[in-house]
FIKOLZA-1660 file (N, C-alpha, C; in steps of 0.1 Angstrom, whole numbers, plus 5000, padded with zeros to 4 digits):
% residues 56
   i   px   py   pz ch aa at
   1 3511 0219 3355  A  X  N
   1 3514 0228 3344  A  X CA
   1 3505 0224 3332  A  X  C
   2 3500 0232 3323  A  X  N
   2 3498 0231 3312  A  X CA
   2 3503 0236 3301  A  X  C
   3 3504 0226 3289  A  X  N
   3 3512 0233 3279  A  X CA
   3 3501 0232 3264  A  X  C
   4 3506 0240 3260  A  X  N
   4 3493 0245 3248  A  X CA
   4 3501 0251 3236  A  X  C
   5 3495 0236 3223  A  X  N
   5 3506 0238 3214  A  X CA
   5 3500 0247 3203  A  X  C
   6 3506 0257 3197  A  X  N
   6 3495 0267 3187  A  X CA
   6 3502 0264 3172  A  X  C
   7 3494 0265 3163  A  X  N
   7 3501 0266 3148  A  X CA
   7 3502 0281 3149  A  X  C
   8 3494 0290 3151  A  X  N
   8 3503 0304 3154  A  X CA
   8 3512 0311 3156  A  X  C
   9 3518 0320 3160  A  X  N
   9 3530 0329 3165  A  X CA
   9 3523 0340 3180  A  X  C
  10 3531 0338 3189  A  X  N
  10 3532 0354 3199  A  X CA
  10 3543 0352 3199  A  X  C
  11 3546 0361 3208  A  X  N
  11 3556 0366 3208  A  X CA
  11 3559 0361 3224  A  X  C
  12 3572 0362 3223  A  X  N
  12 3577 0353 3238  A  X CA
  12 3580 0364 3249  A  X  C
  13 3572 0360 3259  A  X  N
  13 3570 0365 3273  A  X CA
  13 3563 0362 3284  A  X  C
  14 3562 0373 3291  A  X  N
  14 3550 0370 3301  A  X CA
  14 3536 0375 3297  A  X  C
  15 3518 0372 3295  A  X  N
  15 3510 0376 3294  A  X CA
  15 3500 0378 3299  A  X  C
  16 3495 0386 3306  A  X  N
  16 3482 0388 3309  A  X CA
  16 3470 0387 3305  A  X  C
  17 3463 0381 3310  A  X  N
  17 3448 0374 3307  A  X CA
  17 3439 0379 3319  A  X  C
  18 3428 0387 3311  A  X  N
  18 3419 0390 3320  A  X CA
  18 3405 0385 3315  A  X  C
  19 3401 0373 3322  A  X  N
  19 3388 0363 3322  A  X CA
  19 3378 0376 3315  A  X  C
  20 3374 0385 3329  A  X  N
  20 3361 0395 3324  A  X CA
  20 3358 0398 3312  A  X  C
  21 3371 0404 3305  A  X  N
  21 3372 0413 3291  A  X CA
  21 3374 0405 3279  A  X  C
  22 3383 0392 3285  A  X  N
  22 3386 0379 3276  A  X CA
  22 3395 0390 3266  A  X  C
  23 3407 0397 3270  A  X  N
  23 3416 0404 3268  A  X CA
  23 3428 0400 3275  A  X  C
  24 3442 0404 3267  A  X  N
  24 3453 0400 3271  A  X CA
  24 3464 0409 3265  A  X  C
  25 3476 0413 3276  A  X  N
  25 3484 0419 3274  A  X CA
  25 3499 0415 3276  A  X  C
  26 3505 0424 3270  A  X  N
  26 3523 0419 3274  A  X CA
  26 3526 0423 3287  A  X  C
  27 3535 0418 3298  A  X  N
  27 3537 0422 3310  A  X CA
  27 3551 0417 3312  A  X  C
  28 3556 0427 3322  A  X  N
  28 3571 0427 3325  A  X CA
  28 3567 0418 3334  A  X  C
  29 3560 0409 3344  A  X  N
  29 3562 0406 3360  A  X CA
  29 3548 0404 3361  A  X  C
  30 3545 0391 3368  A  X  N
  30 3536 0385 3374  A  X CA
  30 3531 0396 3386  A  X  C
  31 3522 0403 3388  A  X  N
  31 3520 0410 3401  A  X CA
  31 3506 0406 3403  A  X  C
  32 3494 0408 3401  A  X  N
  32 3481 0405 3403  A  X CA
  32 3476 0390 3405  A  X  C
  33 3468 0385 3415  A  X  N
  33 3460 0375 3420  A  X CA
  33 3450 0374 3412  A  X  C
  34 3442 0382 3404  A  X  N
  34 3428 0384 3402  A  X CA
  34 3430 0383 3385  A  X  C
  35 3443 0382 3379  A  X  N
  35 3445 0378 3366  A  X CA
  35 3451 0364 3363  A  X  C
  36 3450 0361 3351  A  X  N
  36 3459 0347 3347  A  X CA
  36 3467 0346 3338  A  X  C
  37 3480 0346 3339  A  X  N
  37 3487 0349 3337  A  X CA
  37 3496 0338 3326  A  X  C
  38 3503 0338 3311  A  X  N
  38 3510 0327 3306  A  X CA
  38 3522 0333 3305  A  X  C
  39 3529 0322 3301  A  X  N
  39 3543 0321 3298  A  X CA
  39 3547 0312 3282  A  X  C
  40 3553 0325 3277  A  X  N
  40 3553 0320 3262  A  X CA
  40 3565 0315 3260  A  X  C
  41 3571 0307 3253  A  X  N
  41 3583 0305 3250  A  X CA
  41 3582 0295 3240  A  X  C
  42 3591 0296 3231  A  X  N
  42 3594 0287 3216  A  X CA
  42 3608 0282 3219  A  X  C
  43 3607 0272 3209  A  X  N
  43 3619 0262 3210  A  X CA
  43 3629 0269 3198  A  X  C
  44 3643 0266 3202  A  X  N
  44 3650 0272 3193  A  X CA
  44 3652 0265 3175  A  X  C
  45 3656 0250 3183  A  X  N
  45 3650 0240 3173  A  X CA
  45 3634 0233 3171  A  X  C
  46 3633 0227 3161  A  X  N
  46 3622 0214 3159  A  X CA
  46 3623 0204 3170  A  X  C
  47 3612 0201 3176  A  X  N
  47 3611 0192 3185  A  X CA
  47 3602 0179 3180  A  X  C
  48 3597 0168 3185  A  X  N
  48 3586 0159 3188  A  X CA
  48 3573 0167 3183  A  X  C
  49 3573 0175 3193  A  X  N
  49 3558 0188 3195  A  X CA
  49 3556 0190 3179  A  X  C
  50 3562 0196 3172  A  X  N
  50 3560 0205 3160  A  X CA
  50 3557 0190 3151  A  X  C
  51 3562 0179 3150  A  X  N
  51 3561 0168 3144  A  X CA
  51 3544 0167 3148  A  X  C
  52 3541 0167 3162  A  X  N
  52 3528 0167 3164  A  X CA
  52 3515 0179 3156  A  X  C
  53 3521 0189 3158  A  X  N
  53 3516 0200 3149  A  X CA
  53 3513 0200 3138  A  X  C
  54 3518 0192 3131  A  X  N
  54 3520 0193 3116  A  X CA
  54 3508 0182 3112  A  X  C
  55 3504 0172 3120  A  X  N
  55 3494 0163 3120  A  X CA
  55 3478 0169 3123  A  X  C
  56 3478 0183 3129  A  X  N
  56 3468 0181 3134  A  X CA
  56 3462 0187 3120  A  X  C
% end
């Protein structure tokens, strides 16, 4: 697994990533082989992580 910490915001779901176009969309469901695919999710509280964030 990899996890990838952002000072940013998305929005939490599933996303589609298409390498070619280096474009990405919201998706109900993993279905395609030939895309790559993330999983967004935020913490409800402050963690460790965000302590880390705040440093970089």
């Amino acid at each position: 697994y990899l996890m990838v910490y952002t000072k940013g915001t998305l929005e939490n779901g599933i996303l589609e990533f298409d390498v070619n176009t280096k474009s990405y969309k919201k998706v109900e469901s993993i279905e395609r082989s030939d895309k790559t695919y993330f999983v967004i999710m935020s913490p409800k509280r402050n963690t460790i992580a965000d302590a880390a964030i705040e440093k970089l």
